[in-house]
C-alpha positions in Angstrom: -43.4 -1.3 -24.6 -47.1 0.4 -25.6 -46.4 -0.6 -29.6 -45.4 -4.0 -28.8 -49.0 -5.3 -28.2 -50.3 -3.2 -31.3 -47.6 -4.9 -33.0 -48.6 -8.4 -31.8 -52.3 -7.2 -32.9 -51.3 -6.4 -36.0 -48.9 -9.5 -36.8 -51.6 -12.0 -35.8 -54.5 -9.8 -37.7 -55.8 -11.6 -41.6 -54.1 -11.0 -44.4 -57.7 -8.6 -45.8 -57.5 -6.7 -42.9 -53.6 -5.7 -43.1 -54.9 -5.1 -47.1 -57.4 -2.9 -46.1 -55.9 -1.4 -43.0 -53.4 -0.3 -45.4 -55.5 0.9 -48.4 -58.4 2.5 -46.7 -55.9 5.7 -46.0 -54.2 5.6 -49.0 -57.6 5.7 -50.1 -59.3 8.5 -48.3 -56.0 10.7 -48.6 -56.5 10.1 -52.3 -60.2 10.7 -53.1 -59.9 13.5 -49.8 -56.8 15.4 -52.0 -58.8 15.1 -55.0 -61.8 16.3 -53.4 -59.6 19.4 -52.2 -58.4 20.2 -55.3 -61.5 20.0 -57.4 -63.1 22.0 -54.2 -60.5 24.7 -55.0 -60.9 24.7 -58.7 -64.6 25.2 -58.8 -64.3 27.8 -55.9 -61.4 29.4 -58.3 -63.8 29.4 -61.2 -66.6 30.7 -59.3 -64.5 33.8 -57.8 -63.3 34.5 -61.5 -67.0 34.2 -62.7 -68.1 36.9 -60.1 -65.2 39.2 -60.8 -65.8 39.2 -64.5 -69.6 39.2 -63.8 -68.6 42.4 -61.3 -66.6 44.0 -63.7 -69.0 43.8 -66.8 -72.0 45.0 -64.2 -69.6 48.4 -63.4 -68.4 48.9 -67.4 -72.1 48.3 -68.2 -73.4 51.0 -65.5 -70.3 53.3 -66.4 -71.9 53.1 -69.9 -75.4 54.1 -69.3 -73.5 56.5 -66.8 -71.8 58.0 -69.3 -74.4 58.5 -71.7 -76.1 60.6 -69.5 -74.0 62.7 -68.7 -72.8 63.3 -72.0 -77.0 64.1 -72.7 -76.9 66.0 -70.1 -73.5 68.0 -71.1 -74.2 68.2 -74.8 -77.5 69.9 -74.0 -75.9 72.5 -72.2 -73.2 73.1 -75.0 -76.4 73.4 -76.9 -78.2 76.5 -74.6 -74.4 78.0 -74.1 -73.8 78.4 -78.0 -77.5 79.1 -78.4 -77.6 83.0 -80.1 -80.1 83.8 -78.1 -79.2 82.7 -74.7 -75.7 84.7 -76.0 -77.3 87.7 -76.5 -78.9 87.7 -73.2 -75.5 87.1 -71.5 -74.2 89.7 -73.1 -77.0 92.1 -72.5 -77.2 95.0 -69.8 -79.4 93.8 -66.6 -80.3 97.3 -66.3 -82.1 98.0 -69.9 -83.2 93.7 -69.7 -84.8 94.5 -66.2 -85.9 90.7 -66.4 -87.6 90.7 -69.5 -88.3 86.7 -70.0 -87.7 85.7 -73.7 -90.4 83.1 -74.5 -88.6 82.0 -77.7 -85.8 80.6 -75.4 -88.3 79.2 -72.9 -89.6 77.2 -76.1 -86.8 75.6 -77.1 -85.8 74.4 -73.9 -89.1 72.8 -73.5 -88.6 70.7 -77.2 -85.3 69.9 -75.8 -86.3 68.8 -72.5 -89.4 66.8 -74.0 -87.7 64.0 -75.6 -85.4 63.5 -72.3 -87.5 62.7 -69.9 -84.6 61.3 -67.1 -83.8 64.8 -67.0 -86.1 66.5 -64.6 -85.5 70.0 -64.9 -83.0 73.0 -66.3 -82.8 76.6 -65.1 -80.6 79.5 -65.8 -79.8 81.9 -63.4 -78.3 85.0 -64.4 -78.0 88.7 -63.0 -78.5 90.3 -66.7 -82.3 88.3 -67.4 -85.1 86.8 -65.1 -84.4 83.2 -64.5 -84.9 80.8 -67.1 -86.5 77.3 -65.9 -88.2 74.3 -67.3 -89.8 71.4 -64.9 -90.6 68.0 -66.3 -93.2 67.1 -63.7 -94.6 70.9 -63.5 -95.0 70.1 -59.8 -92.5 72.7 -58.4 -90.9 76.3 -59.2 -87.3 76.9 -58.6 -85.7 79.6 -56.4 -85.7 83.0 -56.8 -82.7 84.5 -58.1 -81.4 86.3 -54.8 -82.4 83.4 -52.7 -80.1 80.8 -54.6 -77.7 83.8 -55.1 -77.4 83.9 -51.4 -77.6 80.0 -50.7 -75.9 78.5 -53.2 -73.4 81.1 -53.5 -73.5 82.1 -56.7 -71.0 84.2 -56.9 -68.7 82.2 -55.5 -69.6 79.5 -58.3 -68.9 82.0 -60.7 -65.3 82.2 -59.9 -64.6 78.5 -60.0 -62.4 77.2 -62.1 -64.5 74.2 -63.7 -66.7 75.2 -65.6 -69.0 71.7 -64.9 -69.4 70.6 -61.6 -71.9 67.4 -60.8 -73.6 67.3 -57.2 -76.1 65.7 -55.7 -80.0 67.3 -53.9 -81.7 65.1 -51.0 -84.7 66.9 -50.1 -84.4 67.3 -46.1 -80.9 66.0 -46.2 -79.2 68.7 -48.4 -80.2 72.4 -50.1 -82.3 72.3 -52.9 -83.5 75.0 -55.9 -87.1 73.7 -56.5 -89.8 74.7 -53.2 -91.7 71.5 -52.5 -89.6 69.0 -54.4 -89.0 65.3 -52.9 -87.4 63.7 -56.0 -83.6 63.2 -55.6 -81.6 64.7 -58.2 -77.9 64.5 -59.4 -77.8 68.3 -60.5 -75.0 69.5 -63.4 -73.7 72.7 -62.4 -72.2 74.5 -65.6 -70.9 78.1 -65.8 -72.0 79.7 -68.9 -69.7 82.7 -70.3 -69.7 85.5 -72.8 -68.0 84.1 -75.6 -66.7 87.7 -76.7 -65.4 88.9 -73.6 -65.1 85.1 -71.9 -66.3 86.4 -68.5 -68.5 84.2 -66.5 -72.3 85.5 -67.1 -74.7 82.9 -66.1 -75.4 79.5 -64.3 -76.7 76.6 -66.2 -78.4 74.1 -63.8 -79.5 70.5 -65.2 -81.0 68.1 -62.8 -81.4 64.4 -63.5 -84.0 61.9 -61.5 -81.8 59.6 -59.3 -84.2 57.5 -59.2 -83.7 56.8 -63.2 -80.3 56.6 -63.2 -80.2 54.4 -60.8 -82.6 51.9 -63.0 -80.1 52.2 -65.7 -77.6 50.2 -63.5 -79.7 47.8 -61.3 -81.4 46.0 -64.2 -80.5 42.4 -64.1 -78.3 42.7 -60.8 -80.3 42.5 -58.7 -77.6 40.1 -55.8 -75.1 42.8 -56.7 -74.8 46.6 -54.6 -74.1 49.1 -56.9 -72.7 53.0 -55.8 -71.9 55.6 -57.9 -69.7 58.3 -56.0 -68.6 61.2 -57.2 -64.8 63.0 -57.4 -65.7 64.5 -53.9 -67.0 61.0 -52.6 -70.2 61.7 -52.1 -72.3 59.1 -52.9 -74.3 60.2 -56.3 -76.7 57.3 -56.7 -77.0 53.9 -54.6 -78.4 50.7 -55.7 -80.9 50.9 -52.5 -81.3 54.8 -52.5 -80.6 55.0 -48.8 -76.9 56.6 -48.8 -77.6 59.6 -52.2 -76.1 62.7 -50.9 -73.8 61.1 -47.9 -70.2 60.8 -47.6 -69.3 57.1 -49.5 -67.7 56.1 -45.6 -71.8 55.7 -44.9 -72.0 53.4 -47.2 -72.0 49.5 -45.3 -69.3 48.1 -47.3 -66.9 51.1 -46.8 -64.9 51.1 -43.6 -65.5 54.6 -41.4 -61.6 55.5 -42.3 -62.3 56.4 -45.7 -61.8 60.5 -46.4 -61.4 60.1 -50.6 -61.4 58.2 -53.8 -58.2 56.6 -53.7 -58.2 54.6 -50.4 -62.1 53.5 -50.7 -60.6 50.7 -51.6 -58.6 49.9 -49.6 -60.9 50.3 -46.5 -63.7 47.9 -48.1 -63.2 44.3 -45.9 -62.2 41.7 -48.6 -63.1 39.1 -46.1 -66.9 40.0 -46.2 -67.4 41.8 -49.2 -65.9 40.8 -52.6 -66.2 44.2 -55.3 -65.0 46.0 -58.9 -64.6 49.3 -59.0 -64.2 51.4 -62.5 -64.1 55.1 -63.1 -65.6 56.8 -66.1 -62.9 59.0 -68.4 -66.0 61.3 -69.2 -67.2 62.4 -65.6 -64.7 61.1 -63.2 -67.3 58.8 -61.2 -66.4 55.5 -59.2 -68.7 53.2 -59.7 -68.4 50.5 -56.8 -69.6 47.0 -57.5 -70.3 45.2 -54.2 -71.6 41.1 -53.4 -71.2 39.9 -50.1 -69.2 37.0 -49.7 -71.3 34.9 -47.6 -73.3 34.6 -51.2 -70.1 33.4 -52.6 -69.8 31.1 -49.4 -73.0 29.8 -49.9 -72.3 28.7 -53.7 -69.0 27.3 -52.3 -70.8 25.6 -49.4 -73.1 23.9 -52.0 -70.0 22.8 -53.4 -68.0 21.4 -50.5 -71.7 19.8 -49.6 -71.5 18.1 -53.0 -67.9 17.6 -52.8 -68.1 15.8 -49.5 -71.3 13.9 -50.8 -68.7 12.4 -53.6 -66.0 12.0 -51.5 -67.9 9.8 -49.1 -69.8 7.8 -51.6 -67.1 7.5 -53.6 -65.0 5.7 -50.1 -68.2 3.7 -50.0 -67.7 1.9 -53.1 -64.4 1.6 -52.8 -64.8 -0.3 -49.7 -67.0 -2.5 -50.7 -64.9 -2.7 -53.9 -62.0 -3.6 -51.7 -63.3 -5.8 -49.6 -64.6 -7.8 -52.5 -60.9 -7.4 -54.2 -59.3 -8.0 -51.0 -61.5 -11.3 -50.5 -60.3 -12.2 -54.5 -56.7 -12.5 -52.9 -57.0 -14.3 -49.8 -59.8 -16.4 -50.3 -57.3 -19.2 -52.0 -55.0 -18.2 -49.0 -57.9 -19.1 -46.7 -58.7 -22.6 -48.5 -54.7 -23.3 -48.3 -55.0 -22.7 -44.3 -58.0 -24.6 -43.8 -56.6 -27.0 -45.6 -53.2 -27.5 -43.4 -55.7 -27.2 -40.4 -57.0 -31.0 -41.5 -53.5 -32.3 -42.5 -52.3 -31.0 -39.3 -54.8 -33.2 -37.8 -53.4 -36.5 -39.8 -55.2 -36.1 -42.8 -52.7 -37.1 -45.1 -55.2 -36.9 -48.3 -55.4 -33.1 -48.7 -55.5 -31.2 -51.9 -56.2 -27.8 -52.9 -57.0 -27.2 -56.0 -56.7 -23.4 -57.3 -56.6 -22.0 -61.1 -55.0 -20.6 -62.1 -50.4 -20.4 -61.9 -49.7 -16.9 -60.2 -47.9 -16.6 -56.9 -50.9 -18.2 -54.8 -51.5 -20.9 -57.6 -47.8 -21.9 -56.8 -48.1 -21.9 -53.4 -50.9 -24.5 -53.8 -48.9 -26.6 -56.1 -46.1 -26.7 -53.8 -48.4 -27.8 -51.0 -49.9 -30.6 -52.3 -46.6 -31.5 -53.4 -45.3 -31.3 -50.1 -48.3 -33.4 -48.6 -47.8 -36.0 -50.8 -44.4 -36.1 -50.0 -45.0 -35.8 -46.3 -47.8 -38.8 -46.7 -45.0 -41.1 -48.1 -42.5 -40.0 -45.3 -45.5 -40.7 -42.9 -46.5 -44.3 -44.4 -43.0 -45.0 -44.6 -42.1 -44.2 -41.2 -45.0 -46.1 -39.7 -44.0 -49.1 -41.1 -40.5 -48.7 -39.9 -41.8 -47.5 -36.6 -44.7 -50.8 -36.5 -41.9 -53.1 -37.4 -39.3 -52.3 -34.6 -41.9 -51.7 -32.4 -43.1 -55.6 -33.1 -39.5 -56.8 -33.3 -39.3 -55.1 -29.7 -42.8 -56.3 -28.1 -41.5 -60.1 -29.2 -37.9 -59.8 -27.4 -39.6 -58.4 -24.5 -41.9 -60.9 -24.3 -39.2 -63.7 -25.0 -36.9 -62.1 -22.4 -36.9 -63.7 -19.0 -34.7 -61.7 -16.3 -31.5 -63.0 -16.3 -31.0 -62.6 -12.7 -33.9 -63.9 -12.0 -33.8 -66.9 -13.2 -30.2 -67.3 -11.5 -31.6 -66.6 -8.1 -34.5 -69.0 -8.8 -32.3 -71.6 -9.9 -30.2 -71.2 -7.0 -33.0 -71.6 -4.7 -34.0 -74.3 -6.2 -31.0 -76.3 -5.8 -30.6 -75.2 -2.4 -34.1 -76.4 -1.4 -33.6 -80.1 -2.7 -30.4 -80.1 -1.0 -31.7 -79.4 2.2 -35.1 -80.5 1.9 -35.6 -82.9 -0.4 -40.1 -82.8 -0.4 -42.7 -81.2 -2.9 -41.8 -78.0 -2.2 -39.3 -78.5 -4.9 -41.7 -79.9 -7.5 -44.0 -76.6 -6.7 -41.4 -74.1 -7.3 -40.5 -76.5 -10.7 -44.2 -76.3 -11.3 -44.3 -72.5 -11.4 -41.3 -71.9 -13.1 -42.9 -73.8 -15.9 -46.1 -72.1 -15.6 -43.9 -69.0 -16.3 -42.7 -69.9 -19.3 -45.8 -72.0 -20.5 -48.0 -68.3 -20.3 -44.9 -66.0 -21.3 -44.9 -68.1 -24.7 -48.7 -68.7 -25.5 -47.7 -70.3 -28.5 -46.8 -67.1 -30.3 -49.8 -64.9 -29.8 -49.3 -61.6 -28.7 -52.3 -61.3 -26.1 -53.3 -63.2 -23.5 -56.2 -62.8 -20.6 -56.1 -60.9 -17.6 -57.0 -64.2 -15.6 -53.7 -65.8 -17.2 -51.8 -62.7 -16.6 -52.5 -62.8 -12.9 -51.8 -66.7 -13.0 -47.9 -65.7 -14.3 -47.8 -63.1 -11.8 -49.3 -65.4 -9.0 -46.4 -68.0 -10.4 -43.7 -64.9 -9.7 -45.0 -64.2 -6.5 -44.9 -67.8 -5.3 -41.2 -68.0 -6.4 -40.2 -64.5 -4.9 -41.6 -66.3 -1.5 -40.1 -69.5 -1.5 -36.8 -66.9 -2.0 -37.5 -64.9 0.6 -38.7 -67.1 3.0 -41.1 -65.6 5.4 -40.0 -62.3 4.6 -42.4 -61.8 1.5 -46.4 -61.9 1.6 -48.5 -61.0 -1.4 -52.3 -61.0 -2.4 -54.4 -60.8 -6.1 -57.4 -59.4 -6.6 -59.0 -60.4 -9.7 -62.8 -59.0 -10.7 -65.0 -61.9 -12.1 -66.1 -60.3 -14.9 -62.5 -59.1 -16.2 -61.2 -62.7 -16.7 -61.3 -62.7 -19.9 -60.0 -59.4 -21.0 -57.1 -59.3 -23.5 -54.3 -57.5 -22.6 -50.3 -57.4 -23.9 -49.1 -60.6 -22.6 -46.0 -59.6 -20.0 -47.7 -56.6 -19.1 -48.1 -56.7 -15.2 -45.0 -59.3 -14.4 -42.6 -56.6 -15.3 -44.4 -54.2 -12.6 -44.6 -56.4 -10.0 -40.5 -57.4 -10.4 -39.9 -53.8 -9.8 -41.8 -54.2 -6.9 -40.1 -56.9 -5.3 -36.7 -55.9 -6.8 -36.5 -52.3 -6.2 -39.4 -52.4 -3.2 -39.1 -55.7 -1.3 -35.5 -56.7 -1.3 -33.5 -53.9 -0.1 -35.4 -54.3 3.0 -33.6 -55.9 5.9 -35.9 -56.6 8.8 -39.2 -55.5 8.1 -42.0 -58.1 6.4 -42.6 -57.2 2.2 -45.4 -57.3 0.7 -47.2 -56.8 -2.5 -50.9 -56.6 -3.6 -51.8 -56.9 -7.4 -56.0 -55.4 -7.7 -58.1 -55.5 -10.9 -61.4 -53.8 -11.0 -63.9 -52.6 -13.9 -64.6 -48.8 -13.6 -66.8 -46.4 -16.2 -65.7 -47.6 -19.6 -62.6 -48.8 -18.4 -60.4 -51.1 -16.3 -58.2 -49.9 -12.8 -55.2 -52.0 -12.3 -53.2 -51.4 -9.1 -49.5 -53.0 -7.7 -49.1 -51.8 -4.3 -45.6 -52.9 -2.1 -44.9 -51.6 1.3 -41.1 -51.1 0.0 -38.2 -48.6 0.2 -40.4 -46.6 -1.8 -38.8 -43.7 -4.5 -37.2 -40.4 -3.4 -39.8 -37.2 -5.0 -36.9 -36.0 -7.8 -36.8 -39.6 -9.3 -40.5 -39.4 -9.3 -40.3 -36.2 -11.0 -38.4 -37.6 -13.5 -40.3 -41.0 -13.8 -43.3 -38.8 -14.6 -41.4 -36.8 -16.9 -40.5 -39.7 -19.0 -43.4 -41.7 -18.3 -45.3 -38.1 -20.5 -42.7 -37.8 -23.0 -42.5 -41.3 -24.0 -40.3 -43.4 -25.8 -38.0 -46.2 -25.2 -34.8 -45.7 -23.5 -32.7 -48.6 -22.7 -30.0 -46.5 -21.1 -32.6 -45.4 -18.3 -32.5 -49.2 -16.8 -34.4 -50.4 -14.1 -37.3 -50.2 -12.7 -37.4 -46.6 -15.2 -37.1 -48.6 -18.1 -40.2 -51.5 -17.3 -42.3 -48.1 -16.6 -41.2 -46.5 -20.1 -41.6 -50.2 -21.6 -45.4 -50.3 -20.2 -46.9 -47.2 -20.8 -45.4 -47.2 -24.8 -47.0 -50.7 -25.4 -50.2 -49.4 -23.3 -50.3 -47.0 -25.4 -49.7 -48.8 -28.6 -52.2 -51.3 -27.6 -55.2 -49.4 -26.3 -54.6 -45.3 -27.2 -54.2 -42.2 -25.7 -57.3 -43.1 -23.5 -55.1 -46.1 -21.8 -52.5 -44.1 -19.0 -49.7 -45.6 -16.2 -49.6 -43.0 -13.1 -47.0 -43.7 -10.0 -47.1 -42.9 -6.4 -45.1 -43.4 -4.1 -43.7 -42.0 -0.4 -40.0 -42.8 0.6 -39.9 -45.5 3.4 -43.9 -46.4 3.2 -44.0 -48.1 -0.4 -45.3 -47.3 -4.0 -48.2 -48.0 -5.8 -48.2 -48.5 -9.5 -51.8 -47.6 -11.3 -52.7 -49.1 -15.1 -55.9 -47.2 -16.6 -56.8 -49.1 -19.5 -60.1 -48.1 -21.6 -62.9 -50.9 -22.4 -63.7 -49.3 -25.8 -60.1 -49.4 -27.0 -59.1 -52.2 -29.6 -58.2 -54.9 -27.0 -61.5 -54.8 -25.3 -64.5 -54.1 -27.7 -65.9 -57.6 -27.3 -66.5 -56.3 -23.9 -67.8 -53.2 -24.2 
């Protein structure tokens, strides 16, 4: 029940509307779906552009990484095959007691110059005093029992790698140098006899943080970069803030992480989006971190200018379809507008329309069809004008049969019985009758002679009736001379005496005929004081009386009615109407509206 008003609302809505009510969603789903897609394909190329830029950011650190170290390894090769560093592991600390070797101390210095990312080297051993070189010559390192005893150095001795990397955070962590505040990822390698092969010595290479972090950060500056170490502790950190803590401090790592190989796994792809590679030479992670609310914001710029095209794009098309649309129906609308006049009788409609597609036919069928319909219509008038003629002359020819019987009857009785002027009056009127009813052929006659035939009637009726019949005409002056349908009142008044006055028995008939001028038009009134009619023969005397038309089989006092209002109508228009009242056992009265301004009475406007 809801859809059949929306269905009514849709059946009765223009033909561009049901156009565009159907292609405005096909059109957004379209341009919205293609929207989508390219939304996804630049996000797609976007993500792929930050992974490869991600990757080449952690290769490229891993590479400066990497050179670094293997500086920072080949240097200690260097001292560990060095003769003389040899000789002094392979000495006796009891006959060395110490002795420093300055030749040693100089060619650790030339090395050491030309690198100046690595900030210190010192060799601890228990066979020689400590051998040490400090770039920035700000600091001394420990004493040999004092790192013997906190870095356990014996202990380091007995490892089984011979390199170890590890990071120093002054205040956070131990370090070798007194004084020192530089953060430092420190090489720890054990140096051996090579005759024997016995552990002998500690080499001990730091390197600035601070520059190998510069070696990585240059040109990513939107990117977080950590490099963490086998143990996952965090070697070097693109802000400096996490060096020397576990890599679960770091902000992108989740708390759960204990070692390299779930890291991964505990970093939230949903706010962080990483690379990770792990140099072949050290072992090192290096972690490649960009949040993703920087990727969101590219691809928010996106969807902005995605949307932006989407909308403007449905904009245009609108209009474009609207104006399409419009294209279509607009011969539609002059074919409508067009049938709008012919409905309203003009028969002289054309559209013209260019063109022979589907609409150009439907306008060359129409004006076919109205020019068919226009002969059909000028045809039928004729036809109609012609019988309606033929009719208006036999029923202004036609005298009531019985009528005339009764008069002639009465006549004949009254000279029988009689025998005065009575007689000659009742001749007199009878001619009257037939003098007006024939007015030498013309169709029209006055009002004034109309109400003379009636008068005639009447007189007749009465000399029939005896004194059982009375009857009085009311004629305005200034209507005299009005035209109307010759025959048009006589019938009315018959009916009246017929159907009104004569089935009474006792009671005293009578009949009054009244015409008066009113606004524009002219009141004509029969009353009687008859039988009257019952209310469903009034009904359908109304009925008929609105439908029209001319229906012999009705007979009666039904057919004069019929017979009066379609030559009323004929005569005057639409504007001319025949009403009837009328209450069982009190009478009925009979009212004729005819307009002034019709065709019959313009020279009386």
């Amino acid at each position: 029940m809801l859809l059949q008003p929306i269905r009514r609302r849709y059946l009765d809505m223009p033909i561009r509307r049901k156009i565009l009510l159907w292609f405005i969603p096909l059109l957004i789903v379209t341009i919205t779906v293609t929207g989508v897609f390219a939304f996804r394909i630049a996000t797609r190329e976007i993500v792929t552009k930050m992974a490869a830029e991600q990757q080449a950011t952690a290769k490229q650190a891993i590479d400066h990484l990497d050179y670094i170290a293997q500086d920072a390894v080949d240097i200690s090769d260097y001292l560990f095959l060095t003769p003389e560093i040899q000789s002094l592991l392979r000495s006796d600390a009891r006959n060395n007691a110490y002795v420093s070797n300055q030749k040693i101390i100089d060619m650790i210095n030339r090395l050491m110059v030309t690198r100046p990312y690595f900030q210190f080297l010192t060799i601890y051993s228990d066979r020689f005093a400590p051998l040490q070189f400090n770039n920035k010559g700000l600091s001394s390192a420990l004493p040999f029992e004092d790192y013997r005893a906190i870095y356990n150095y014996d202990d380091v001795l007995k490892r089984p790698q011979i390199e170890m990397w590890s990071v120093e955070v002054p205040g956070r962590t131990k370090t070798i140098f007194y004084g020192d505040t530089k953060k430092k990822v420190l090489l720890t390698k054990v140096m051996k006899n090579n005759v024997t092969y016995e552990p002998a010595g500690i080499l001990l290479l730091g390197i600035d943080e601070t520059d190998i972090r510069e070696t990585y950060t240059s040109g990513a500056s939107n990117l977080k970069i950590a490099v963490i170490n086998t143990d996952g502790t965090v070697l070097s950190e693109s802000t400096g803030q996490t060096v020397g803590m576990p890599m679960s401090e770091l902000p992108y790592v989740n708390d759960a992480a204990t070692g390299m190989k779930d890291f991964e796994a505990s970093i939230d792809p949903s706010k962080w989006v990483f690379a990770t590679m792990t140099s072949k030479l050290t072992g090192w992670r290096v972690l490649v971190v960009q949040p993703r609310s920087e990727l969101l914001e590219q691809m928010n710029r996106i969807m902005l200018v995605t949307l932006l095209i989407i909308a403007a794009t449905i904009i245009v098309s609108l209009h474009i379809s609207w104006a399409v649309a419009g294209v279509i129906t607009r011969p539609i609308r002059r074919i409508l507008q067009s049938m709008k006049k012919f409905q309203k009788g003009h028969f002289d409609e054309r559209v013209l329309l260019a063109g022979m597609d589907e609409i150009g036919q439907l306008g060359a069928g129409y004006n076919i069809m109205v020019g068919r319909v226009r002969e059909l219509v000028d045809d039928m008038y004729a036809a109609q004008l012609k019988q309606k003629e033929a009719e208006l002359k036999v029923l202004q020819s036609q005298i009531n049969p019985h009528f005339l019987y009764n008069t002639l009857n009465t006549i004949a009785w009254t000279a029988e019985k009689n025998g005065d002027k009575v007689v000659g009056e009742m001749i007199y009127a009878l001619s009257a009758i037939f003098t007006i009813s024939l007015s030498q052929g013309r169709d029209t006659i006055t009002l004034q002679d109309e109400f003379k035939l009636v008068e005639h009637y009447l007189f007749l009726q009465q000399m029939r009736f005896k004194d059982r019949l009375s009857y009085e005409l009311e004629l305005d002056s200034q209507l005299a001379e009005f035209p109307i349908p010759k025959l048009l009142l006589q019938p009315l008044v018959e009916n009246s005496v017929v159907h009104g006055i004569e089935p009474l028995t006792d009671d005293l008939g009578y009949v009054h005929v009244r015409a008066s001028a009113g606004d524009r038009t002219i009141q004509i009134e029969i009353t009687d004081n008859g039988v009257g009619i019952a209310p469903d023969r009034q009904r359908d005397m109304r009925k008929g009386m609105r439908e029209g038309g001319m229906n012999p089989s009705r007979g009666g006092q039904s057919y004069a009615l019929y017979n009066i209002g379609e030559r009323i109508r004929m005569f005057y228009g639409d504007g001319a109407t025949i009403d009837i009242q009328s209450e069982p056992g009190s009478g009925t009265r009979i009212s004729l509206t005819l307009p002034i301004t019709s065709r019959g009475g313009n020279r009386h406007a």
